[in-house]
Structure formats: structure tokens, C-alpha cells
VEXDREN-2710 file (C-alpha; in Angstrom, 1 decimal):
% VEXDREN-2710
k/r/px/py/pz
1/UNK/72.0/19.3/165.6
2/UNK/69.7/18.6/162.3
3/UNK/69.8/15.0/163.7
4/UNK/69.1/15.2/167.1
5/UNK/66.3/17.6/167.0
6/UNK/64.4/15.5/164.3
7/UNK/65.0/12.0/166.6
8/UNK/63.4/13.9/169.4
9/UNK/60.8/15.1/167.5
10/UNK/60.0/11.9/165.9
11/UNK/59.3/10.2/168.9
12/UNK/57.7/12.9/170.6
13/UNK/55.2/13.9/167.3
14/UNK/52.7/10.2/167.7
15/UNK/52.0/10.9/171.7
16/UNK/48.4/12.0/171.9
17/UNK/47.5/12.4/168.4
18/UNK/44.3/11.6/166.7
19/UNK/44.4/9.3/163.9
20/UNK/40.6/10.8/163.3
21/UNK/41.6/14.8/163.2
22/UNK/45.3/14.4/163.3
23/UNK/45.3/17.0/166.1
24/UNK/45.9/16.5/169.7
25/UNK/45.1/15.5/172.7
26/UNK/47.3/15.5/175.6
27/UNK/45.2/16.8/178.3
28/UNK/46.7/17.3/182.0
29/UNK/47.6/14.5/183.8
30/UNK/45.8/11.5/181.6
31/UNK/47.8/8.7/179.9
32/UNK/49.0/10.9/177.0
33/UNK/50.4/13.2/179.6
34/UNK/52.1/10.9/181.2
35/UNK/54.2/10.0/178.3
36/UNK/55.1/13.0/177.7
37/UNK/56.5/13.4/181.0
38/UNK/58.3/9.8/180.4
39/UNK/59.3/10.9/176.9
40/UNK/61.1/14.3/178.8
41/UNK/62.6/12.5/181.7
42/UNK/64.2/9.8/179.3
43/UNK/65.7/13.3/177.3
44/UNK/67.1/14.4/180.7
45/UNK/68.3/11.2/181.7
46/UNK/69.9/10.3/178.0
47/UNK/71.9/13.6/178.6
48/UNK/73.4/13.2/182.2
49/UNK/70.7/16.2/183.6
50/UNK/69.9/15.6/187.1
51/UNK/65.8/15.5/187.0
52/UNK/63.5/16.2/189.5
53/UNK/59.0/17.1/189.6
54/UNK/58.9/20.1/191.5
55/UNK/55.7/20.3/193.9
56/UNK/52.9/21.5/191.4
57/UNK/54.0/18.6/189.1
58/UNK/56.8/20.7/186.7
59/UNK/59.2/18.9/185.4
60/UNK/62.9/20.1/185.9
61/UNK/66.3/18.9/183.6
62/UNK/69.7/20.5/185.6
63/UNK/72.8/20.7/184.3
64/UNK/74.9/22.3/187.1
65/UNK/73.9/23.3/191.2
66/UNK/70.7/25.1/191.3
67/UNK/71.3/26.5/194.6
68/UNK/73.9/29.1/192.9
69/UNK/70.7/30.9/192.3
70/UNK/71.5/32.5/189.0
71/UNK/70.8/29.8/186.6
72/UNK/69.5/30.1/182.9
73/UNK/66.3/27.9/182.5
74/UNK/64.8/27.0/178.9
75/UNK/61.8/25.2/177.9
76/UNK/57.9/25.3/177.2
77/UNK/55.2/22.6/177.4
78/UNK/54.1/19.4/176.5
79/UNK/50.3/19.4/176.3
80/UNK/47.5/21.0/174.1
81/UNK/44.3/22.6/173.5
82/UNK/41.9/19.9/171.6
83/UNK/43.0/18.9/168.3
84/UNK/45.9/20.9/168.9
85/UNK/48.8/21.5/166.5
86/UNK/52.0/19.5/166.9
87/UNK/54.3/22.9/167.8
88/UNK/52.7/24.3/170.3
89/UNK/54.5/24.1/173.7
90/UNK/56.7/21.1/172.2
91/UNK/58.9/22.9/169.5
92/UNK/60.0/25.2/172.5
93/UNK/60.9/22.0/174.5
94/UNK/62.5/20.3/171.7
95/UNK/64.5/23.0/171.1
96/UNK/65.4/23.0/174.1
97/UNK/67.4/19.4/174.4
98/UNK/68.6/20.6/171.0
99/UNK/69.9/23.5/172.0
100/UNK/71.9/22.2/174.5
101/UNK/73.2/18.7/172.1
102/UNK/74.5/22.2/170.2
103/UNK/76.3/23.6/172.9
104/UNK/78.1/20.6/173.9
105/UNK/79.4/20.5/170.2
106/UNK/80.4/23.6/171.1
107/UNK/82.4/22.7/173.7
108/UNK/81.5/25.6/175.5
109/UNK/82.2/25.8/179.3
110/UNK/79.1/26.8/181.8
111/UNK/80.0/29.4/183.8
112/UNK/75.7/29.4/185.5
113/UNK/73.6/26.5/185.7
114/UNK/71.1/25.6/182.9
115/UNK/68.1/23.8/183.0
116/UNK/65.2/22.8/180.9
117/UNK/61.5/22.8/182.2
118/UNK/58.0/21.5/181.1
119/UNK/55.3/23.5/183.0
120/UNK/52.4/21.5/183.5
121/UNK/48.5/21.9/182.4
122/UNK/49.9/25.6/180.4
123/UNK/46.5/25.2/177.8
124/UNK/44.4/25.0/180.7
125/UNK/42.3/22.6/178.1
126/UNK/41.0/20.0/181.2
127/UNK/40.6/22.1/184.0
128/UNK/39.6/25.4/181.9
129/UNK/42.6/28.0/183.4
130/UNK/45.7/28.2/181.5
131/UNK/49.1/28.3/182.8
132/UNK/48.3/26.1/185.9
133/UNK/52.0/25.1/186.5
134/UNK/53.2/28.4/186.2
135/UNK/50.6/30.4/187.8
136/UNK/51.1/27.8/191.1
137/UNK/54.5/28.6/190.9
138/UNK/54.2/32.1/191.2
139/UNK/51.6/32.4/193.1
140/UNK/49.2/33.8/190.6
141/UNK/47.1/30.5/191.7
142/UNK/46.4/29.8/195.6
143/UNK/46.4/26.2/196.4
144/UNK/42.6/26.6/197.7
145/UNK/41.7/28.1/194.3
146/UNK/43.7/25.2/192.3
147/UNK/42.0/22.7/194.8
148/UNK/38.3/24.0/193.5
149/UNK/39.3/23.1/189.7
150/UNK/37.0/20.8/188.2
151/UNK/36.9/19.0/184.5
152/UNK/34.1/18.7/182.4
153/UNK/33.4/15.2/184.2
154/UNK/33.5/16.2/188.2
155/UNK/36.9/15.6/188.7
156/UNK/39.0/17.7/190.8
157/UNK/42.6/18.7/189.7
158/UNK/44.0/17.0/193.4
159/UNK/41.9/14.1/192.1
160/UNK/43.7/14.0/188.8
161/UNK/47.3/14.6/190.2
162/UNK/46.4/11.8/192.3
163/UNK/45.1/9.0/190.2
164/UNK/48.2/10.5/188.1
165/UNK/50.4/9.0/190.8
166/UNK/51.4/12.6/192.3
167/UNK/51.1/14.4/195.7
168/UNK/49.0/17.6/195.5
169/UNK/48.8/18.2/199.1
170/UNK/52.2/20.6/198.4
171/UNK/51.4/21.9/195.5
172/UNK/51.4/26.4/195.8
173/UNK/53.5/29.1/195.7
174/UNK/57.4/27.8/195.4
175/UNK/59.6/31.5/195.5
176/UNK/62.7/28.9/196.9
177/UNK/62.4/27.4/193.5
178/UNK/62.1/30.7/191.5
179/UNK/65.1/32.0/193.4
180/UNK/67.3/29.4/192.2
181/UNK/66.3/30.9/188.6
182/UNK/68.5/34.2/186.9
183/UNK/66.7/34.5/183.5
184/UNK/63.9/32.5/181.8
185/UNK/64.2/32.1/177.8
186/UNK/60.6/30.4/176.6
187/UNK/61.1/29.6/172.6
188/UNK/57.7/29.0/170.8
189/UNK/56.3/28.7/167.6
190/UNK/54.7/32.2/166.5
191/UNK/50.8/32.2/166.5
192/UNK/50.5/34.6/163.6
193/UNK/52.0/35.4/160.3
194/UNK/54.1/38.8/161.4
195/UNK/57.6/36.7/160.9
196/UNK/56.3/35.4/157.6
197/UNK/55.1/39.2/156.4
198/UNK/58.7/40.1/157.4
199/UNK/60.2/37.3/155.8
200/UNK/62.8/36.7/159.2
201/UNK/62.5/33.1/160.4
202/UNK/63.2/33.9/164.5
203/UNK/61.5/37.1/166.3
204/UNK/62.1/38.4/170.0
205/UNK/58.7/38.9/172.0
206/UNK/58.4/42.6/173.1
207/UNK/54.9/41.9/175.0
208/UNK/51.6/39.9/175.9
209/UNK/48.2/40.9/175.2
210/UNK/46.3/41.5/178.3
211/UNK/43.6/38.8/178.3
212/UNK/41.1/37.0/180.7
213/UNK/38.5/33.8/180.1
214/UNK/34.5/35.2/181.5
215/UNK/31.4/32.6/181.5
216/UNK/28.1/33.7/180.1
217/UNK/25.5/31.4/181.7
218/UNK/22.0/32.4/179.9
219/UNK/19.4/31.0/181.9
220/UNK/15.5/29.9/180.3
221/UNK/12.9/27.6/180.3
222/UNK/13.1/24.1/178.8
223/UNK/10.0/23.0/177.3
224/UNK/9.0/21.5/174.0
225/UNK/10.7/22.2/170.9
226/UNK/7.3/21.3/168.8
227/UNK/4.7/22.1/170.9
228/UNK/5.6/25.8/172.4
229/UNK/4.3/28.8/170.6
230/UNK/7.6/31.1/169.8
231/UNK/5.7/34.0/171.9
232/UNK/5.7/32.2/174.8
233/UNK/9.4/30.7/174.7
234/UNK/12.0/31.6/177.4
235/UNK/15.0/30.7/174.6
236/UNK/18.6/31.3/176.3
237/UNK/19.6/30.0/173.0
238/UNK/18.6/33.3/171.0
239/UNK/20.4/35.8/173.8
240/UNK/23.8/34.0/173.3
241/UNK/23.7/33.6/169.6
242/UNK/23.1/37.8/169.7
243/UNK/25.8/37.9/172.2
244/UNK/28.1/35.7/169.8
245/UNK/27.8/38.5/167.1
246/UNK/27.8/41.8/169.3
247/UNK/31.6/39.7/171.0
248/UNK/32.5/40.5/166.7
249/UNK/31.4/43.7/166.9
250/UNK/32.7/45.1/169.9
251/UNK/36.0/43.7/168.8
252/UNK/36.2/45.1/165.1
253/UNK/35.1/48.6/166.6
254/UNK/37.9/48.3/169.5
255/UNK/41.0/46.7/167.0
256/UNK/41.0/43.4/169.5
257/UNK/39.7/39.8/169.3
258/UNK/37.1/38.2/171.3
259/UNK/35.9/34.6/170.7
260/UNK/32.9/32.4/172.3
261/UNK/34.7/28.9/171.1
262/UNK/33.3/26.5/174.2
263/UNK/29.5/25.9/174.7
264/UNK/27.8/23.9/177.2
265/UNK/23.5/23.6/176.5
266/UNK/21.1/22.0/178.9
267/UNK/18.8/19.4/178.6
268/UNK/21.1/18.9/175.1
269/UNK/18.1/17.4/172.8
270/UNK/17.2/18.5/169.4
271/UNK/13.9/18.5/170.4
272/UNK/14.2/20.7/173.6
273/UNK/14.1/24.1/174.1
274/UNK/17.4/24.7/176.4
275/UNK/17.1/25.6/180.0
276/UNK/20.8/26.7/180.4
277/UNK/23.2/28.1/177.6
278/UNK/26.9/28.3/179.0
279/UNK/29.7/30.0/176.5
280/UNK/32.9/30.9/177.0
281/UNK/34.4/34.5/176.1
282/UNK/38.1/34.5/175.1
283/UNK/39.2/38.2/174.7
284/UNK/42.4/40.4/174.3
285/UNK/43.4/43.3/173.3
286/UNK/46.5/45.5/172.7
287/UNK/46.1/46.9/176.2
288/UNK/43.7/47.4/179.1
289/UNK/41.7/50.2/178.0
290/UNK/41.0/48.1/174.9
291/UNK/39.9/44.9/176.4
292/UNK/38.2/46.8/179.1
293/UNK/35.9/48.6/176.4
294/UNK/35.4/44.9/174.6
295/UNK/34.2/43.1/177.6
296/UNK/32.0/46.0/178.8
297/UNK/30.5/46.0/175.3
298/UNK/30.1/42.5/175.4
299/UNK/28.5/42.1/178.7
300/UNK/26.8/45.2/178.5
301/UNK/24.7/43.6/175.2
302/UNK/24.1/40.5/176.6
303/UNK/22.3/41.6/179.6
304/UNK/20.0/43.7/176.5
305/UNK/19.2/40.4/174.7
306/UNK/18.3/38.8/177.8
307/UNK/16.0/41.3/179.5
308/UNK/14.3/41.1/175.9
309/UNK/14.0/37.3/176.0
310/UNK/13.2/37.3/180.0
311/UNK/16.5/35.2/180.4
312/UNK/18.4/35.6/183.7
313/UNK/22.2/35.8/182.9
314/UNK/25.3/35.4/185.2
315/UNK/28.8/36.5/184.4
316/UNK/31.9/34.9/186.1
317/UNK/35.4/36.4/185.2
318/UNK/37.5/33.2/185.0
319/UNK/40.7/34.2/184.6
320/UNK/43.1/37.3/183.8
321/UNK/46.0/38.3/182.8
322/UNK/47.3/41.9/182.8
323/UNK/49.8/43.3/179.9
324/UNK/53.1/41.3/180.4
325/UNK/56.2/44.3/178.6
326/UNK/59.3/41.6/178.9
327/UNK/62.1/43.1/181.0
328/UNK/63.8/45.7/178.3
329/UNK/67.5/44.6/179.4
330/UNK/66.9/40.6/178.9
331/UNK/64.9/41.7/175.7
332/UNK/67.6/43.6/174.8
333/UNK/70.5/41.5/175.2
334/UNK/68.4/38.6/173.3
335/UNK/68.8/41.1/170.5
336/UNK/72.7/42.1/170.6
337/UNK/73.2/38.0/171.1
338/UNK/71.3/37.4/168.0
339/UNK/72.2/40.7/165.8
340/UNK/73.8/40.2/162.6
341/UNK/73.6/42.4/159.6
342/UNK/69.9/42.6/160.2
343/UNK/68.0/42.9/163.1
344/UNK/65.9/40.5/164.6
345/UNK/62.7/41.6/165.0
346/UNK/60.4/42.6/168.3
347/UNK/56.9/41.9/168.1
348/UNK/53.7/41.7/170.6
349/UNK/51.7/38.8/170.7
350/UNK/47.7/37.8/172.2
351/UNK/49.2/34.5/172.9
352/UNK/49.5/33.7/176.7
353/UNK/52.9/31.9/177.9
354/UNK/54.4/30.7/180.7
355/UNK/57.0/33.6/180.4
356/UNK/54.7/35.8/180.9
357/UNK/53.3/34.3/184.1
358/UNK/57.0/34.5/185.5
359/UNK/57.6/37.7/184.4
360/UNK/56.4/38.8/187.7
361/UNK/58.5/37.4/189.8
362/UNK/61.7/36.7/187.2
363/UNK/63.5/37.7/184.4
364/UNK/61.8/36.5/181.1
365/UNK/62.4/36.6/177.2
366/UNK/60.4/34.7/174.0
367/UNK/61.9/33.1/171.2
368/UNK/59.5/33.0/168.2
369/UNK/59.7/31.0/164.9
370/UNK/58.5/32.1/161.8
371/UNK/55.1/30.1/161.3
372/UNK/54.2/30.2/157.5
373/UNK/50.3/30.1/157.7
374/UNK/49.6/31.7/161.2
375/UNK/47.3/28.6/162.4
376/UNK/48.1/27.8/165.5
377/UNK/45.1/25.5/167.9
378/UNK/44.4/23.6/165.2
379/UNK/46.2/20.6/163.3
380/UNK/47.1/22.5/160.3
381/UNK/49.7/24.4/162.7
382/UNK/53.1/24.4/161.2
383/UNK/56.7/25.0/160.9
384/UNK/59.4/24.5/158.5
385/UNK/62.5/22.8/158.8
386/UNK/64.7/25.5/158.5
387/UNK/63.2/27.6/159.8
388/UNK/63.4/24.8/163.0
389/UNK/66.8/24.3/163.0
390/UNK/66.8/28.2/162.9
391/UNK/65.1/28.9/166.3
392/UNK/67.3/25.8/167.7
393/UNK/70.6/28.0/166.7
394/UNK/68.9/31.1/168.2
395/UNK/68.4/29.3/170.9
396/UNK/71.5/28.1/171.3
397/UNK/73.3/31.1/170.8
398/UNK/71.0/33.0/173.6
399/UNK/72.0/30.1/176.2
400/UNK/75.7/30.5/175.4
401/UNK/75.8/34.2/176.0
402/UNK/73.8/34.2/178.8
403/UNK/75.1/30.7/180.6
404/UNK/78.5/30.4/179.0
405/UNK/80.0/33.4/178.7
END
């Protein structure tokens, strides 16, 4: 299992990455994305899987007839935020394959149908909404909405599909292909340190965060960065850098996180006063009332800062996502399957997944494995090799109790 997971992972690992940061960049549907989706199709076909691209551009790896409509489905995704880390969405794929080479060492027989998936665009880093794949699937996404998704250059996410070489005149809601699913297992790397505080090198996921993306757009005057008095500036500039700080504040005081970590300034010169300041607000919180009281906060001291500096300020909700609480019997089971002379442990996470997405409309469960520093977004993300080779025997054992026996 050592072997296989670490050939896969090898020629996976150079795809997209930055020989500048190191990160990532495999953005939806551009050439690095593409090779992923070759790199997961030739895993498929290595392993006699019958593959298919659902309508909203998934990719699907069966072992078995999906139209029994109780199958066990595995898997993650492929691409990343910028400069992402190298775990994030692919470990859970991975693992996948992996966990499957194991079960065939096994020699256990399937009594369900198993696949493995990779949900496309789930960082949302091109088009700005996470989850796209997922949330078309379900419906959380209308085709209309989906069809309105820009990049930072004008382009349209139909545009991208296309010049990808897909259809997206079919791509919404697909309930005939969730009905062919009986439980959904997502692993992924942890984004925290709560496995390495406990020392345990696999954790069950009891919930998501609630969370939601909102657009700050601070409107002023350009005009001359030398030549205008301070008194008479219209400077969206100083409302957003006020807002930036009261985001910190309102998150301390409410035990959540809230994070303005995209900005987009107009004209853009050094030597010009901006016109337009656009930031974007991550937040989530332990629960509603929480993140409810964060975002008020937020919004409700940004509007202050720009009356004072006679800026005119817009504020677009973007996306949400309510709490996701992972159905108690699948969670549970994932426990008994993996319980040993000490538990696994449950934990929450702020993280958004694809599993939660489905939750709504199928039975989910998370995987997590232990990550040693908590970085996660970033190129420093990282796992350890046993504790790899850990999640891939979780895994494993999961599939076989719920597919196998």
C-alpha cells in the first residue's frame, strides 16, 4: 500500500506547482487542471474502474453498477487556492486509489458498488464560489447563477468549460446521479492542529462551521496622490483598512474568525488616490448566532468609517453555507469501524468540503489526518508519512465495512 500511494503521489505532487513559491496553482479548468483530470482518469483506467465526467464536469471512477443505487463513493479534489499546499483536496483523492489497491490485497468481496470522485472547481479560487462541482450537483447552485460566474479576467465559467473542451449547456442539478450514491466518505488532510494536540494521527469530522464570502466595495474619489490636501480627500482606502481591524475585533470578542485576504483597488497607481476599494470578507463561526453577530459587527463598522470619510459602500453576500452536523449514524459507524483500544476522535472544523455540500441531499462522513503544523492554504502545508499511510488504512477499513461487508 506504502508503494502505491507514494507512486501516485509522485506523479501527481509536480502538476501545477510553482518553482517560484513552491505552492500551487491548479485553477479550474486551465492546463494544470486538465492534467489532473488526465492524471485521475489514467488511475481509473490503470485499475479496470469504468470512468465517466458527469454533467458539471466531476469526474467519476466505478467499480461495480451504479444503478443499484446504494453505492459507497470516496474521494476529494484536485485543485487549489493560490499557492496552495500539496494535501489539500489531493491526499483525500490519493487515498482514495490507495485505499482501494488495499482492499484488493485484501481480497475482500464487494457486496455495493464503490466509486471514487474528483469534484471540480471545490476552492472556488478562479471563479470566487467554492464547491462549484458539488453545489451544481445538489442544487445549491442554479445553472443561471453558475452561468453569471466570472474570473478576474471576464471570462465566464460556460466560457471556461468550453475552451476546456466540455459541454456546459447540461451542467445543474443531477438528483439521478446522487441517487445512485448510499454514503459519501470525503478523507482530508486536517486544517488545524487538534489531531496533533491529541497526539491521534486520523480524526472523524463531527461538523462544519457555518460560513459565507461578502464583498465590501468602498467607493471615493480618485485624484492626486501629491497634490490633494488630506481635508479634502474622498480615501476609500482609509474606510477599508478600519474595517480590516474592526473584521479582528468583532471576531476575538465573538470566539470566530473573519479574514479580508483578496483586494481589488482602482485606478492601481502609487501615485493615485483610489476611486474603488474591493475586499473580500471570509468569516465563520461555531454556529449561526456567532457568525451572524461577526458580520453585523463587521458591516455595521464599515458603514461608520465610511459616512466619516463620505465613501459610499455596497455589501454583496457572496456565498453561504449553513452549519453542516454529519449524519450521527454514518458518523457513528465511521467510529465502531475504526475503534480500537482508543477512540478515534470527533472534531468540528471551519473548513468547507464537498461533504458538507452533500450532506443535504446524502449521507456524508470526514476522514481527517493529523497535520503537524496546522498550515493549510499555504505551501508549508504538510503531512507525514505515517501518519499518510495511517488515513489510507482508515480509509480502507471504512470502505470495507461499509461496501464489503
Amino acid at each position: 500500500m506504502s508503494d502505491t500511494f507514494h507512486a501516485m503521489w509522485r506523479s501527481l505532487r509536480p502538476i501545477g506547482r510553482s518553482d517560484a513559491t513552491g505552492g500551487y496553482r491548479r485553477y479550474a479548468w486551465t492546463a494544470a487542471d486538465a492534467e489532473c483530470r488526465v492524471w485521475f482518469q489514467a488511475q481509473a483506467e490503470a485499475r479496470g474502474l469504468d470512468y465517466e465526467v458527469d454533467r458539471n464536469g466531476n469526474q467519476w471512477a466505478w467499480l461495480g453498477d451504479p444503478s443499484r443505487g446504494d453505492a459507497v463513493v470516496t474521494g476529494s479534489h484536485l485543485d487549489s487556492v493560490p499557492d496552495g499546499g500539496a494535501f489539500d483536496g489531493p491526499l483525500g483523492v490519493v487515498s482514495s486509489f490507495a485505499a482501494l489497491d488495499e482492499l484488493r490485497a485484501r481480497k475482500v468481496s464487494f457486496r455495493r458498488p464503490l466509486a471514487i470522485t474528483n469534484f471540480g472547481d471545490e476552492e472556488g479560487a478562479r471563479f470566487g464560489l467554492a464547491c462549484v462541482g458539488s453545489r451544481l450537483t445538489a442544487g445549491q447552485l442554479t445553472r443561471e447563477k453558475a452561468y453569471e460566474l466570472t474570473d478576474a479576467s471576464g471570462t465566464t465559467l460556460p466560457q471556461a468549460m468550453e475552451a476546456a473542451g466540455y459541454d456546459p449547456s447540461a451542467i445543474g442539478p443531477d438528483p439521478e446521479r446522487l441517487a445512485r450514491i448510499g454514503a459519501f466518505v470525503e478523507l482530508h488532510v486536517e486544517q488545524g492542529r487538534a489531531l496533533d494536540l491529541t497526539g491521534d494521527p486520523v480524526g472523524i469530522a463531527s461538523a462544519i462551521w457555518p460560513h459565507g464570502r461578502w464583498r465590501f466595495d468602498f467607493r471615493g474619489e480618485a485624484n492626486h496622490a501629491g497634490t490633494t490636501r488630506l481635508a479634502d480627500r474622498r480615501d476609500p482606502m482609509l474606510s477599508y483598512a478600519e474595517t480590516v481591524l474592526a473584521a479582528r475585533r468583532e471576531a476575538e470578542l465573538a470566539g470566530a474568525v473573519a479574514t479580508f485576504g483578496k483586494i481589488a483597488v482602482e485606478p492601481n497607481g502609487v501615485n493615485a488616490i483610489p476611486s474603488l476599494v474591493r475586499g473580500w470578507l471570509d468569516s465563520r463561526a461555531a454556529d449561526q448566532e456567532s457568525l451572524d453577530t461577526v458580520v453585523t459587527g463587521i458591516e455595521k463598522a464599515a458603514r461608520e468609517y465610511a459616512d466619516r470619510h463620505g465613501i459610499d459602500l455596497d455589501v454583496v453576500r457572496e456565498s453561504f453555507t449553513p452549519v453542516v452536523e454529519f449524519e450521527d449514524a454514518l458518523r457513528d459507524e465511521l467510529g465502531r469501524l475504526l475503534g480500537g483500544e482508543r477512540p478515534v476522535p470527533v472534531l468540528g472544523t471551519g473548513a468547507g468540503h464537498d461533504a458538507g455540500i452533500l450532506s443535504g441531499s446524502i449521507p456524508t462522513a470526514m476522514l481527517f489526518v493529523r497535520n503537524p503544523t496546522g498550515v493549510s492554504h499555504s505551501p508549508a502545508e504538510f503531512a507525514a508519512e505515517d501518519d499518510c499511510v495511517a488515513g489510507v488504512t482508515a480509509l480502507a477499513d471504512v470502505l470495507e465495512g461499509l461496501a464489503c461487508r
